[in-house]
N, C-alpha and C positions, 0 to 999 in steps of 0.2 A: 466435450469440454476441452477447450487449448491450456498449455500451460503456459501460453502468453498472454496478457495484457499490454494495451496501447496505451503508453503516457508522452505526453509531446511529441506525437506523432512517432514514439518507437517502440517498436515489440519488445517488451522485455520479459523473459522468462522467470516465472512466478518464483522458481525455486533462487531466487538471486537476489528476492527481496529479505532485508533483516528487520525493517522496522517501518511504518506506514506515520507519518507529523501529523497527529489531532487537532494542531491548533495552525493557520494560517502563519506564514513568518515573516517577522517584524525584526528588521536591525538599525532602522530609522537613518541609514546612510543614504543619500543624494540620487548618489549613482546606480544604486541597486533596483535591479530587474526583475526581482522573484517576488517582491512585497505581495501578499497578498495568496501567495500558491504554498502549497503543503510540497513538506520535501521527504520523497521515496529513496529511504537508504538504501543503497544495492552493496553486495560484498566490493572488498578491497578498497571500501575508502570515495564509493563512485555514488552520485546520487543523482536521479532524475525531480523536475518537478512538475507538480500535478495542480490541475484545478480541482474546483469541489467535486465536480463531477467525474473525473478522472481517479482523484483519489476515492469516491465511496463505490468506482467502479474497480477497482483496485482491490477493496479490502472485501467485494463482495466475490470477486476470483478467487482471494486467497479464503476465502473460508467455505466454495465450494469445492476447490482443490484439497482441501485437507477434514472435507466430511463434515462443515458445521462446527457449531459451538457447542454440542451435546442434545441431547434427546429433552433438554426440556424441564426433568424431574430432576433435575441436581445430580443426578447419578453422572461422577466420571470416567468413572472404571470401566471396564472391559466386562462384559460378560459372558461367564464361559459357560 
């Protein structure tokens, strides 16, 4: 498993991502580039953007780097 993912064509290390756009973006300006692509928050204010397939390839890195969403049976807790 890498702790990289490729979004526009750049590695970017998974632990830098803050928050993954669910919904396409839309700001209805002329001149804008992005319509259409989800935007990958990374720290310090930086963000990449992603197509559909970029981004669910995105958020399936980040959830086998960090073990999944849970086992299944609601249980979140740790078991000791």
């Amino acid at each position: 498993m890498s702790i990289f993912c490729v979004v526009d064509d750049k590695h970017i290390p998974l632990y830098r991502i803050l928050w993954v756009a669910a919904t396409p973006h839309f700001c209805g300006h002329e001149d804008c580039t992005q319509e259409g692509n989800y935007e990958v928050r990374l720290e310090q204010g930086e963000s990449v953007w992603a197509n559909r397939e970029e981004r669910d390839a995105v958020l399936e890195a980040l959830e086998q780097w960090q073990g999944g969403v849970g086992d299944g049976d609601g249980n979140w807790e740790e078991e000791e």
